[in-house]
N, CA, C and O of each residue as an XYZ file, in Angstrom:
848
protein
N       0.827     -1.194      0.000
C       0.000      0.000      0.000
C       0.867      1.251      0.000
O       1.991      1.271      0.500
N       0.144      2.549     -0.731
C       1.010      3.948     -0.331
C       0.513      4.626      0.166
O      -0.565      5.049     -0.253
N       1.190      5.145      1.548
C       0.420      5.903      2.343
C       1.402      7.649      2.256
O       2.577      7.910      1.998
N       0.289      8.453      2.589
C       1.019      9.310      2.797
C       1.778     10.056      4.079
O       1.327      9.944      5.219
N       2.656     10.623      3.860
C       3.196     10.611      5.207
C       2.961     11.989      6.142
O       2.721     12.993      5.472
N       2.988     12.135      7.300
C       2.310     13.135      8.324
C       3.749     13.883      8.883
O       4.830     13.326      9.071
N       3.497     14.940      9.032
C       4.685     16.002      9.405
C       5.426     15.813     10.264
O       6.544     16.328     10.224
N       4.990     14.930     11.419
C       5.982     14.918     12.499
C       5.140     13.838     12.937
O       4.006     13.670     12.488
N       5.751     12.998     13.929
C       4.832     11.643     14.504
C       4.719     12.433     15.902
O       5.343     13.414     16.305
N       3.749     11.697     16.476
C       3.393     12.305     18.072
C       2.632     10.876     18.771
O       2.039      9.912     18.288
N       3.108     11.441     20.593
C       2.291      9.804     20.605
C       0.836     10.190     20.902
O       0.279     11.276     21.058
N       0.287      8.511     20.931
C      -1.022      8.945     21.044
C      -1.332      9.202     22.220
O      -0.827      8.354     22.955
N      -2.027     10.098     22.887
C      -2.806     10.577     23.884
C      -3.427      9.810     24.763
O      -4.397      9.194     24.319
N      -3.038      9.598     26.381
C      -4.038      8.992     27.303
C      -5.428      9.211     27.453
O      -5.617     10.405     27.686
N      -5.995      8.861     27.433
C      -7.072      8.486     28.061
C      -7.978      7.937     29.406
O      -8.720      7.021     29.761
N      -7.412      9.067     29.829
C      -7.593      8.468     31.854
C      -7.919      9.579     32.243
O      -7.559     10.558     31.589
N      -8.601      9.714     33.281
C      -8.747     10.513     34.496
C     -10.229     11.333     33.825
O     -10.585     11.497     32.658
N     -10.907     11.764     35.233
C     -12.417     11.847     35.581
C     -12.861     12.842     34.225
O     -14.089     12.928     34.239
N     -12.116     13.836     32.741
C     -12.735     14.568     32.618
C     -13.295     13.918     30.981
O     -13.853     14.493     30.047
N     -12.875     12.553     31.155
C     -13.266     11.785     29.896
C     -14.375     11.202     30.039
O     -14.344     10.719     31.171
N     -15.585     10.902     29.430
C     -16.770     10.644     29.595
C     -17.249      9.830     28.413
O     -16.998     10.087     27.236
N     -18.032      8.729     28.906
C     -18.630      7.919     27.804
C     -19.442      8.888     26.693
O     -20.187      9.819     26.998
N     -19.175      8.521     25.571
C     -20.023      8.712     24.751
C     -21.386      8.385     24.380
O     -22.127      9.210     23.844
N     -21.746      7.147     24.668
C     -23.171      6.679     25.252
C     -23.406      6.265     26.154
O     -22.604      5.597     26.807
N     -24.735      6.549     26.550
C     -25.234      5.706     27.800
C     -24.664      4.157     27.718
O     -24.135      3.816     26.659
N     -24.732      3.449     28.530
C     -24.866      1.837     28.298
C     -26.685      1.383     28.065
O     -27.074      0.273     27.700
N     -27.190      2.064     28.253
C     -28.433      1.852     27.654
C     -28.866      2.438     26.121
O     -29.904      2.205     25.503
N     -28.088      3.005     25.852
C     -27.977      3.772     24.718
C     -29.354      5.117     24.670
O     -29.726      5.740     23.676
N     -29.667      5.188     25.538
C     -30.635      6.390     26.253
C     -30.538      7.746     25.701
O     -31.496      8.508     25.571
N     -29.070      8.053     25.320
C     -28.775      9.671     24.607
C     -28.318      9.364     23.540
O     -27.449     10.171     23.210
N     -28.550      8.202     22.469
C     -28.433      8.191     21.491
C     -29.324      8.510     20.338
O     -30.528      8.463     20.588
N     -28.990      8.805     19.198
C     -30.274      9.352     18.232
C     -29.814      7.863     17.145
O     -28.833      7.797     16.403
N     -30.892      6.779     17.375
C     -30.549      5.569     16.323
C     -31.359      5.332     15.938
O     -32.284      5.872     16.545
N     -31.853      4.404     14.692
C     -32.852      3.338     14.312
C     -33.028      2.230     14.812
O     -32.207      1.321     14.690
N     -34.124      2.126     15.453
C     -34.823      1.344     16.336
C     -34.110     -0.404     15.751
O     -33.783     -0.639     14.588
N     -34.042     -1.174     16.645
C     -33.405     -2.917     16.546
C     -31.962     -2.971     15.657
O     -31.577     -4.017     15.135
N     -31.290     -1.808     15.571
C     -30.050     -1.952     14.763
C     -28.519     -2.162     15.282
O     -27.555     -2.820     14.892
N     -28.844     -1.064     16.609
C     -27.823     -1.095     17.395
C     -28.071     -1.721     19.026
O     -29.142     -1.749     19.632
N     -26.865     -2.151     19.458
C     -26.925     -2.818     20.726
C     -25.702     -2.962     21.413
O     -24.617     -2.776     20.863
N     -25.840     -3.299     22.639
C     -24.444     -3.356     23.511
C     -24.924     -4.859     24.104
O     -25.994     -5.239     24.578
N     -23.847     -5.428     23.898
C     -23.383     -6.890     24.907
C     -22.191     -6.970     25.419
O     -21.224     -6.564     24.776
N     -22.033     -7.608     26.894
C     -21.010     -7.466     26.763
C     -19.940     -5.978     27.209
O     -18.839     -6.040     27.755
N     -20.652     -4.764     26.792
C     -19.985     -3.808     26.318
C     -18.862     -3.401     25.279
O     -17.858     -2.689     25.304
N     -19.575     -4.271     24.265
C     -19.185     -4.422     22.948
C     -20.522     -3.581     22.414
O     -21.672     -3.794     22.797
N     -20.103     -2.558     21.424
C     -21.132     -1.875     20.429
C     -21.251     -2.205     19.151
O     -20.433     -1.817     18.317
N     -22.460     -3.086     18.801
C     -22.626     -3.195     17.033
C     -23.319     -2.906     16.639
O     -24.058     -2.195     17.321
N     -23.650     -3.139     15.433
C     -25.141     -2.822     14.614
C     -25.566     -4.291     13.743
O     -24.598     -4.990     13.445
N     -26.519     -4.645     13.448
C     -26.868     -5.424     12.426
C     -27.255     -5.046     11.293
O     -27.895     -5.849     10.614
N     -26.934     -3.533     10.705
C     -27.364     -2.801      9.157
C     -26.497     -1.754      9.182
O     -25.906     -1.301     10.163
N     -26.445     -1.334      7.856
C     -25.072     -0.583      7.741
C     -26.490      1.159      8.274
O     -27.310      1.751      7.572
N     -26.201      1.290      9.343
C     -27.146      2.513      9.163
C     -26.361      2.880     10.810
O     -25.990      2.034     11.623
N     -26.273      4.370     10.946
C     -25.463      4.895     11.757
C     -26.326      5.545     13.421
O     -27.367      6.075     13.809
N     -24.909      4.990     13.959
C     -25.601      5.785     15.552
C     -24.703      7.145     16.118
O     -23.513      7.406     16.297
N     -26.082      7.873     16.294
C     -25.852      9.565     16.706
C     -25.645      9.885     18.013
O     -26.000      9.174     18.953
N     -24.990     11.104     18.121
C     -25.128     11.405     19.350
C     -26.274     12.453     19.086
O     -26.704     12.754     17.972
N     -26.790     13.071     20.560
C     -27.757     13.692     20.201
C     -27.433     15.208     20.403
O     -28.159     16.198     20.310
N     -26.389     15.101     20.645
C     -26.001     17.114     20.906
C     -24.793     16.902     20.335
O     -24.257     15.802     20.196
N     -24.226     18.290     19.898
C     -23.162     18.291     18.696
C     -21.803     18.768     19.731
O     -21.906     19.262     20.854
N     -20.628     18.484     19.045
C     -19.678     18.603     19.807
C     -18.534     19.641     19.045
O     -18.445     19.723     17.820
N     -17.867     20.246     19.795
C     -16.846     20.986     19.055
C     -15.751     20.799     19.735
O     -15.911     20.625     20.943
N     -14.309     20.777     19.185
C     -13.326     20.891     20.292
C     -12.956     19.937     21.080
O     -12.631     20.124     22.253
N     -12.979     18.331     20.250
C     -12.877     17.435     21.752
C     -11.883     16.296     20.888
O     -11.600     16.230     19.691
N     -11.431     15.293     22.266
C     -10.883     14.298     21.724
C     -11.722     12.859     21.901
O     -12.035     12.522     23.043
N     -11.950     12.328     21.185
C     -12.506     11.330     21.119
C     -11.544      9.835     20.751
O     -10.877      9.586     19.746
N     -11.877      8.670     22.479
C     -10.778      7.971     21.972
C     -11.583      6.775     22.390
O     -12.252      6.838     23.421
N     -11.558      5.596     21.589
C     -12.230      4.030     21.471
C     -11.312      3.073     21.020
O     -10.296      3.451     20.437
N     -11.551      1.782     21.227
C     -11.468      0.823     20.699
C     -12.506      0.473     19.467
O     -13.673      0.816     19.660
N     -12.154     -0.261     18.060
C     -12.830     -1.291     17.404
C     -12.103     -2.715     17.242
O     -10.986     -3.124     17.560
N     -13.139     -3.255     16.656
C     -12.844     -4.563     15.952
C     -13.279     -5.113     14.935
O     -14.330     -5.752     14.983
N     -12.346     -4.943     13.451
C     -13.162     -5.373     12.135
C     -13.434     -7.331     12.279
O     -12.980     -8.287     12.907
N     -14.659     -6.968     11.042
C     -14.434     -8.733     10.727
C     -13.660     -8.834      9.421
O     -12.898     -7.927      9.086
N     -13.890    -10.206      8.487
C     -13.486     -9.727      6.906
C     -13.896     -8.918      6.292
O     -15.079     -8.686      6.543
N     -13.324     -8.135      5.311
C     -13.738     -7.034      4.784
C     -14.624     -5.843      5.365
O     -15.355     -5.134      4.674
N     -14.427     -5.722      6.893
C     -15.152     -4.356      7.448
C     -14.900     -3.246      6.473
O     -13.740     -2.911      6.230
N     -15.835     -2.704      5.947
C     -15.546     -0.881      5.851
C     -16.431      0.106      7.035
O     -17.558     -0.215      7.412
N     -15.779      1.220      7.483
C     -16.637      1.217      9.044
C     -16.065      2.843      8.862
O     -15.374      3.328      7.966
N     -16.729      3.547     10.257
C     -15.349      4.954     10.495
C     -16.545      6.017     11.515
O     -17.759      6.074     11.706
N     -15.863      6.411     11.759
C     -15.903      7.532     13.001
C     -15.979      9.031     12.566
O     -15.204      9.975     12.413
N     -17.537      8.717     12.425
C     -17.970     10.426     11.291
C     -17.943     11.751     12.921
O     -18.055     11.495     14.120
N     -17.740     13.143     12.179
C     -17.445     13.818     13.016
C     -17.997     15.326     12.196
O     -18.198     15.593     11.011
N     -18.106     16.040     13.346
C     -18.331     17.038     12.772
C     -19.829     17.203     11.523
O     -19.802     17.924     10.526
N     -21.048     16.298     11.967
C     -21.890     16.057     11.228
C     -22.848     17.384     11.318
O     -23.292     17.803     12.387
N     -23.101     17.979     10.059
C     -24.889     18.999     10.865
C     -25.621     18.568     10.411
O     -26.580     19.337     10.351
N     -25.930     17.016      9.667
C     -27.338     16.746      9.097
C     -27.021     15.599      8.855
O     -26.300     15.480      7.864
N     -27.399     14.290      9.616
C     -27.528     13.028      9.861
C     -28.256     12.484      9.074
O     -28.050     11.273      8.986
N     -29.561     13.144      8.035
C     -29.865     12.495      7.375
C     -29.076     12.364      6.292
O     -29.176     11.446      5.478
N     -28.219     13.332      6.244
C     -27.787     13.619      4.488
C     -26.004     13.351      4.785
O     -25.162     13.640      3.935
N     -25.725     12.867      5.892
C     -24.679     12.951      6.448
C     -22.920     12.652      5.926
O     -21.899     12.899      6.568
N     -23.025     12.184      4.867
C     -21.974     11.896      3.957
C     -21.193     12.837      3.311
O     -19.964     12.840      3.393
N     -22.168     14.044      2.345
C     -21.783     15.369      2.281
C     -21.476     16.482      3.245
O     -21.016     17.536      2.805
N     -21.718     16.305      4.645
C     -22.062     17.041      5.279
C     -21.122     16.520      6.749
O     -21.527     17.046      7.785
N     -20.628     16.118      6.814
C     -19.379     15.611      7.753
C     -18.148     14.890      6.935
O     -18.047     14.467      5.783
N     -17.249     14.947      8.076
C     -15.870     13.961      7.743
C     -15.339     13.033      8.776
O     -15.006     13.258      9.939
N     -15.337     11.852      8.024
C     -14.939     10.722      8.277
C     -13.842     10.209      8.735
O     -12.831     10.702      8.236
N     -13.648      9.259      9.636
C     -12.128      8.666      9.575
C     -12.427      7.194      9.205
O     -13.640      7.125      9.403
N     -12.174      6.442      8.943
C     -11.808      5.582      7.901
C     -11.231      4.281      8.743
O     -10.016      4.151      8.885
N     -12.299      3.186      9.374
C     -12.192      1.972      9.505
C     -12.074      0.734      8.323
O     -13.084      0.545      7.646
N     -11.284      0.181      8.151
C     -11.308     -0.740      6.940
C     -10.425     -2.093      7.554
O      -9.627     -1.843      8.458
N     -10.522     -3.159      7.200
C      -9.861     -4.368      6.670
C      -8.765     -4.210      6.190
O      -8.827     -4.422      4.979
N      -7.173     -3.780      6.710
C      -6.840     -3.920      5.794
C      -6.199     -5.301      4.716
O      -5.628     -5.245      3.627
N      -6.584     -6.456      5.558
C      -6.508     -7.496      4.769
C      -6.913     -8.426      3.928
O      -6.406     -9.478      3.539
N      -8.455     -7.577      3.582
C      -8.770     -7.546      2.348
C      -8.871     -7.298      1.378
O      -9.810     -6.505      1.429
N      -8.553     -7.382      0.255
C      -7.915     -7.649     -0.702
C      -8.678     -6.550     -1.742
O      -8.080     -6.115     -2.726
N     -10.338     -6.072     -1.348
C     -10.479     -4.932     -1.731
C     -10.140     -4.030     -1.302
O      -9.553     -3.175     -1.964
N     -10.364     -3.934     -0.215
C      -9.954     -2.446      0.528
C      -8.195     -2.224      0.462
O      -7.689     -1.161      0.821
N      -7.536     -3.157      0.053
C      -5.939     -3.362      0.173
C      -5.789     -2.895     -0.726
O      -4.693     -2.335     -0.725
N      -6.648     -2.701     -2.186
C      -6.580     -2.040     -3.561
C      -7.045     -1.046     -3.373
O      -6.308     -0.146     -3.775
N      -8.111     -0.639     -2.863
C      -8.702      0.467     -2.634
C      -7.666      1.787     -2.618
O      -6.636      1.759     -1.944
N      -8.012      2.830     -3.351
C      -7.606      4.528     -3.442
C      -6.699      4.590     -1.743
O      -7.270      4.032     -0.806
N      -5.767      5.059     -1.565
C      -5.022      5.233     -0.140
C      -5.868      6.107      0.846
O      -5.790      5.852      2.048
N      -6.675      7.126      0.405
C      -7.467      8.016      1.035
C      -8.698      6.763      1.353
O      -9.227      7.043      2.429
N      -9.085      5.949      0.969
C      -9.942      4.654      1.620
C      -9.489      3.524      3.144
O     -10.079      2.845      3.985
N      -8.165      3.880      2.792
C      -7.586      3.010      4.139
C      -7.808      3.613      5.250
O      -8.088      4.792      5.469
N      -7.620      2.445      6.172
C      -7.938      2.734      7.891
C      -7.117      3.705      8.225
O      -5.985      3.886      7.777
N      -7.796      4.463      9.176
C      -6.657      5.380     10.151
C      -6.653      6.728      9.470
O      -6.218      7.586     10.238
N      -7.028      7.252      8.160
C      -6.572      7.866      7.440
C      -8.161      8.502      7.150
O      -9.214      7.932      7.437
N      -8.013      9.813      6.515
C      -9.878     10.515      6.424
C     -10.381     10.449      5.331
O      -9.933     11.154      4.427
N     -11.465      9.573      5.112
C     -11.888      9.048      4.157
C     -12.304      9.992      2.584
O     -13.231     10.795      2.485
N     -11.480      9.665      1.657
C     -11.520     10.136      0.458
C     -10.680     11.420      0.471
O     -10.741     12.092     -0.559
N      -9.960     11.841      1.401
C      -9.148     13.055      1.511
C      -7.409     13.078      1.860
O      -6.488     13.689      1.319
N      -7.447     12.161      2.960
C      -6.208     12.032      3.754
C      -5.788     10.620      3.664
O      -6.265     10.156      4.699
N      -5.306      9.848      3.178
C      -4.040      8.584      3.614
C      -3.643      8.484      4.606
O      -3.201      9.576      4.962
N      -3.466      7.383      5.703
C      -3.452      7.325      6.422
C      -1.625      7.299      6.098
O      -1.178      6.838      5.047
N      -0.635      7.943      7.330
C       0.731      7.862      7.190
C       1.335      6.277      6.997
O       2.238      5.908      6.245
N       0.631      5.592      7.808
C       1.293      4.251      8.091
C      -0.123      3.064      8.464
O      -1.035      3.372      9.230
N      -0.042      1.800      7.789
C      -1.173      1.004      8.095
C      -0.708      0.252      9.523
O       0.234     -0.486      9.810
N      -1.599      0.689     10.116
C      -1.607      0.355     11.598
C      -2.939     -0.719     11.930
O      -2.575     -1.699     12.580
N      -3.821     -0.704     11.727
C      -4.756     -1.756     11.189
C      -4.795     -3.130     11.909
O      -4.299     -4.003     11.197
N      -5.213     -3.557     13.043
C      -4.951     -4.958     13.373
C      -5.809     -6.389     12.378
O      -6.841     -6.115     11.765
N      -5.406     -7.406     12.350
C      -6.419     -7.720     11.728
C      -7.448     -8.401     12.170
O      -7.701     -8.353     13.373
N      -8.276     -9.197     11.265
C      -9.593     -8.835     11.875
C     -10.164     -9.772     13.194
O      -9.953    -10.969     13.001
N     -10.598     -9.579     14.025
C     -10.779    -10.333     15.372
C      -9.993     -9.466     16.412
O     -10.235     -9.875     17.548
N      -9.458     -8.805     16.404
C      -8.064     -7.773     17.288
C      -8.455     -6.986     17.125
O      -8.788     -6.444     16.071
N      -8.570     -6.510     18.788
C      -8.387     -4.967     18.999
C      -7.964     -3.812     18.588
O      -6.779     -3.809     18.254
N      -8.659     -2.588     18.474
C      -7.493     -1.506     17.957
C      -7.921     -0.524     18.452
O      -9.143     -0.389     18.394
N      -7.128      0.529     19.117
C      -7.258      1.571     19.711
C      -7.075      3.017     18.420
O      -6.245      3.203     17.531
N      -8.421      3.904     18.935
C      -8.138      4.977     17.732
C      -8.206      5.929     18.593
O      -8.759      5.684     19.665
N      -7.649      7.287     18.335
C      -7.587      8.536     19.204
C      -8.161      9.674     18.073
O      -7.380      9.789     17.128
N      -9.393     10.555     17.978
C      -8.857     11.348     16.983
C      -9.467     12.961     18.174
O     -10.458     13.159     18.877
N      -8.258     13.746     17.837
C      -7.940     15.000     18.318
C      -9.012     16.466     17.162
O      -8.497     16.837     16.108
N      -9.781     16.798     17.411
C     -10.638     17.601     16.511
C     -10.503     18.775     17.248
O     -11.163     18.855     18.284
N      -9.491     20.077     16.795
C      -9.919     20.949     17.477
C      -9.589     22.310     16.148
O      -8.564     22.731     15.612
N     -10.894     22.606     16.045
C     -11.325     23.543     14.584
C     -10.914     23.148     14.060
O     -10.391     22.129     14.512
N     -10.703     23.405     12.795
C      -9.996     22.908     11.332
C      -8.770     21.883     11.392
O      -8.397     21.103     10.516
N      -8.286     22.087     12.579
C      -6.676     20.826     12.434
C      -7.732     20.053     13.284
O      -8.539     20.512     14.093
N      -7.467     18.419     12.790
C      -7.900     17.177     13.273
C      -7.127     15.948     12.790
O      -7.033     15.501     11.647
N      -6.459     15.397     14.235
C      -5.248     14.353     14.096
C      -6.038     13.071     14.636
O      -7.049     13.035     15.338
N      -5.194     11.919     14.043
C      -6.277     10.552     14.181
C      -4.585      9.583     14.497
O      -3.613      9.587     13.742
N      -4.736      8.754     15.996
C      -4.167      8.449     15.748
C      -4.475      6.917     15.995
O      -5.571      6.855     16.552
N      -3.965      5.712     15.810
C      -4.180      4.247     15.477
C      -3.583      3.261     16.370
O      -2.885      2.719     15.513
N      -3.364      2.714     17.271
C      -2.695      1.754     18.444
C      -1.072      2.337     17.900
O      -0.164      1.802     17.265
N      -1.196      3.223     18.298
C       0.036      3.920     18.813
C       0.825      5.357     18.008
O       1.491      6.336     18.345
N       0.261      4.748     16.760
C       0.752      5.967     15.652
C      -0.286      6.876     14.951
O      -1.456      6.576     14.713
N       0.489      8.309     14.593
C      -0.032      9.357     14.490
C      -0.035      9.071     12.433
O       0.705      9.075     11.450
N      -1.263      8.890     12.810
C      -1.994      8.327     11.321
C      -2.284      9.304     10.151
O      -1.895      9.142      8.994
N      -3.036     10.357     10.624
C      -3.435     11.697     10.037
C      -3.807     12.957     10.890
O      -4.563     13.173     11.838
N      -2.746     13.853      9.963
C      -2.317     14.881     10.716
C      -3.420     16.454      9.668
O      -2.717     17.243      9.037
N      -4.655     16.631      9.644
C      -5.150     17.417      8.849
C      -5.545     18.668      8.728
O      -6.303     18.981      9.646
N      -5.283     19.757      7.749
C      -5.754     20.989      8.375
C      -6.811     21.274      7.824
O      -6.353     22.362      7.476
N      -7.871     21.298      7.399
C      -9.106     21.690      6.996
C      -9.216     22.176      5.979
O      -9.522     21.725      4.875
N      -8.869     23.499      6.459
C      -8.614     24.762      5.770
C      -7.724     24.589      3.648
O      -7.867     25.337      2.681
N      -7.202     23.746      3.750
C      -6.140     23.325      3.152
C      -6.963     22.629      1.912
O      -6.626     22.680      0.729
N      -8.324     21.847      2.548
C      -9.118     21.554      1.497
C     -10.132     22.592      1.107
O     -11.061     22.932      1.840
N      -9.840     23.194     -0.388
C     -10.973     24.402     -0.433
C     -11.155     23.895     -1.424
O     -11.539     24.836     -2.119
N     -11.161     22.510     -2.402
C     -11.889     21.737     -3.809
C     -12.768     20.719     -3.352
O     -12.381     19.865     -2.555
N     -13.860     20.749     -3.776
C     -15.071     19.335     -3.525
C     -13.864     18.148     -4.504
O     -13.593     17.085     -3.946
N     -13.257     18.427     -5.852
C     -12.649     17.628     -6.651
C     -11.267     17.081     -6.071
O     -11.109     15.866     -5.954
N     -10.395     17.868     -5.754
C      -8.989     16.973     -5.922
C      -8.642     17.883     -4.206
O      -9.065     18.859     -3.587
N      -7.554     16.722     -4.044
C      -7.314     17.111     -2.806
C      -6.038     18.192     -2.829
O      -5.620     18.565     -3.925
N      -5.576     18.564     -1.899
C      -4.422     19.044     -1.888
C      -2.787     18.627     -2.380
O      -1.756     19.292     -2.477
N      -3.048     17.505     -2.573
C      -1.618     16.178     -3.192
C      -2.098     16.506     -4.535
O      -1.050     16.544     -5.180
N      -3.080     16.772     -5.360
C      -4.137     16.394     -6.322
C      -4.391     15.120     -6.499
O      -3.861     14.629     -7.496
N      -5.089     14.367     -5.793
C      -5.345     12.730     -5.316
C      -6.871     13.029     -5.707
O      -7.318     13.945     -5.017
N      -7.730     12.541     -6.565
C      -9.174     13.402     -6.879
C      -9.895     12.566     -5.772
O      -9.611     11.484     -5.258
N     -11.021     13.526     -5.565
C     -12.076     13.128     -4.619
C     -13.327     12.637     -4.701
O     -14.181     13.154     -5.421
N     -13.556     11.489     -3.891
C     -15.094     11.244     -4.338
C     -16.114     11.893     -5.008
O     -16.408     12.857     -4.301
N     -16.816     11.878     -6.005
C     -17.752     12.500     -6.252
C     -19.137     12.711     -5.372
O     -20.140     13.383     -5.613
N     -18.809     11.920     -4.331
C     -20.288     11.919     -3.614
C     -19.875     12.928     -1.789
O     -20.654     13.221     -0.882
N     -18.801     13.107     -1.886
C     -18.134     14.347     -1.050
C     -17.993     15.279     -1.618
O     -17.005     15.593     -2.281
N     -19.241     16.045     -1.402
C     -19.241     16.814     -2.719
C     -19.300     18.527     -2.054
O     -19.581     19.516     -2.731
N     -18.963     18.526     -0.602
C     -18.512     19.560      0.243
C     -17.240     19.795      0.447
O     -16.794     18.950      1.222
N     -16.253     20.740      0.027
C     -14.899     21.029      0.867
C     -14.878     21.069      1.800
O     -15.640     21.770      2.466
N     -14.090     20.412      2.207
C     -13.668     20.653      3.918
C     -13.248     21.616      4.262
O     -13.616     21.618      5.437
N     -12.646     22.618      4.093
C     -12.844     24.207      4.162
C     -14.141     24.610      4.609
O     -14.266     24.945      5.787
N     -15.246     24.628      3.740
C     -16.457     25.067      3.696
C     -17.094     24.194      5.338
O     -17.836     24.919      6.002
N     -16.819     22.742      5.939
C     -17.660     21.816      7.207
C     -17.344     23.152      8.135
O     -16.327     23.810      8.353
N     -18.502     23.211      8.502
C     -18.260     23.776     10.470
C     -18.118     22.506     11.148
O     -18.708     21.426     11.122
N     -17.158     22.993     11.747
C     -16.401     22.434     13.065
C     -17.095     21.982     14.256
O     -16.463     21.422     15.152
N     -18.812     22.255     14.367
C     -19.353     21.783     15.273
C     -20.404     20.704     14.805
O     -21.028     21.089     13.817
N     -20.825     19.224     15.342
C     -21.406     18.739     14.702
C     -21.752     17.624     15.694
O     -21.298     17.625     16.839
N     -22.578     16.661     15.218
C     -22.584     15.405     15.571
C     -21.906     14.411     15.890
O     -21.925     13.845     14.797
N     -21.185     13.605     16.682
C     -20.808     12.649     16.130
C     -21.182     11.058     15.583
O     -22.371     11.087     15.264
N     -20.888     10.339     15.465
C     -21.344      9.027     14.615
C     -20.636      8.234     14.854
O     -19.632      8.505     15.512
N     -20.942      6.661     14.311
C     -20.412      5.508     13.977
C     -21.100      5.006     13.063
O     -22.322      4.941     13.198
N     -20.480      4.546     11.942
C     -21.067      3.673     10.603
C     -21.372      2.276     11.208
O     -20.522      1.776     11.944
N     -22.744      1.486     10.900
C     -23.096      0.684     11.515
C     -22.110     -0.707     10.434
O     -20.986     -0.394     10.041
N     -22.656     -2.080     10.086
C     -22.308     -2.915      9.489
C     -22.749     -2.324      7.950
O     -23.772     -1.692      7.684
N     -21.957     -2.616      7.278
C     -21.608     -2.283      6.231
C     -21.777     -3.625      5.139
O     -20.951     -4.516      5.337
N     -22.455     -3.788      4.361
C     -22.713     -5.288      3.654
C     -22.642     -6.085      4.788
O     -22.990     -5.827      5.940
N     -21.993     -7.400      4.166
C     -22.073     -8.581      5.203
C     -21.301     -8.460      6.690
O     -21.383     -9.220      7.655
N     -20.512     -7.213      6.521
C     -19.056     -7.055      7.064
C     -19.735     -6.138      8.543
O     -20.353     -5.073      8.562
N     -19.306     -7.086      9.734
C     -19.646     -6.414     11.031
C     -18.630     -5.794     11.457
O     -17.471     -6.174     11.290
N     -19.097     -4.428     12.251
C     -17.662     -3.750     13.307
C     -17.971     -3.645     14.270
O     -19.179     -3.428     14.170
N     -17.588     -3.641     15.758
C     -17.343     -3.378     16.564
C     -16.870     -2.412     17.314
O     -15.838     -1.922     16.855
N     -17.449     -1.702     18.846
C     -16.522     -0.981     19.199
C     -16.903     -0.980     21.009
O     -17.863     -1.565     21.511
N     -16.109     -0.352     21.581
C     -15.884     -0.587     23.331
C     -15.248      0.592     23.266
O     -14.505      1.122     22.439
N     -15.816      0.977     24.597
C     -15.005      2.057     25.350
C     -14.913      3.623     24.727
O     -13.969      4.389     24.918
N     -16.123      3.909     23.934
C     -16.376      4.815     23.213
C     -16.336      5.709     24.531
O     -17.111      5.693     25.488
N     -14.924      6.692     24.245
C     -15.617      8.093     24.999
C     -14.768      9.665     24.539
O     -14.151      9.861     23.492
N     -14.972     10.624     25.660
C     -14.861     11.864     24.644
C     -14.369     12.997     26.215
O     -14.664     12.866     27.403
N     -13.629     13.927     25.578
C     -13.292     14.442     26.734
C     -13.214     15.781     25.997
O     -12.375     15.890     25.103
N     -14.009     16.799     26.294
C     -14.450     17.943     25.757
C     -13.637     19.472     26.601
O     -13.929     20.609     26.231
């Protein structure tokens, strides 16, 4: 795979002490979802349809740090910065859960790989466990710069601002046609998300929380 590479490495960020807070209830009580899709066992979070779970008040300014776990061929990711959940694809940015040991997603455009912001950013380095294994993600959102980092490494390092084309990125790497917002143009305050199961392909996640 070619990834692109990030300005300086940094480590990833703890996650301890009283001012970090779950992201959902364990009842899922302050979540905004579709009814029989999502669930906790265990304290494991999945879905059985690729259809996404909300938070219900928008966040600006925070770090958000979890565990997942792909199966074969997961495509999955950790939407941010959403203002419209129904339409939510154009209208937020993504970080980018994938497989990488499947053999599509291993072909897949570099801005498609894990760790890295989907259809924009490459992740620096595939960090990616595979599938059944844990993986710790950190991503740092504060205004326009937002860093993501992956069981241990500083994955994507992004400035916002930097994207002012719906078409090609800043590398000129072209962009989805169905991201059809610059990232320049997203406000910085939004929703956050999780992409539920995706085709046949389940994800997982634990220990979702957020420290504002």
């Amino acid at each position: 795979m070619a990834f692109t590479a990030v300005a300086h490495a940094q480590n990833q960020p703890e996650a301890t002490g009283p001012e970090w807070k779950p992201l959902f209830a364990p009842d899922l009580a302050n979540a905004d979802k579709p009814d029989g899709v999502w669930s906790i066992t265990g304290g494991e979070l999945t879905a059985t349809a690729d259809q996404c779970i909300w938070t219900k008040t928008q966040h600006e300014n925070f770090t958000l740090d979890l565990e997942f776990k792909t199966a074969d061929v997961t495509n999955s990711g950790v939407i941010i910065y959403c203002t419209d959940t129904k339409n939510w694809i154009p209208k937020s940015l993504e970080v980018q859960i994938a497989d990488p040991f499947a053999e599509r997603w291993a072909k897949a455009a570099p801005t498609w790989h894990g760790g890295g912001i989907f259809g924009h950013l490459a992740p620096a380095k595939q960090m990616t466990k595979k599938p059944g294994e844990w993986n710790r993600m950190t991503i740092e959102a504060m205004g326009k710069k937002v860093k993501v980092w992956l069981n241990g490494e500083l994955t994507a390092d992004m400035d916002m601002a930097l994207w002012t084309s719906a078409r090609k990125n800043p590398d000129g790497s072209g962009i989805p046609n169905w991201l059809s917002t610059p990232c320049a143009e997203l406000p910085t305050k939004g929703f956050i998300g999780l992409q539920g199961k995706h085709g046949a392909a389940t994800v997982w996640f634990r220990n979702v929380k957020i420290k504002n």
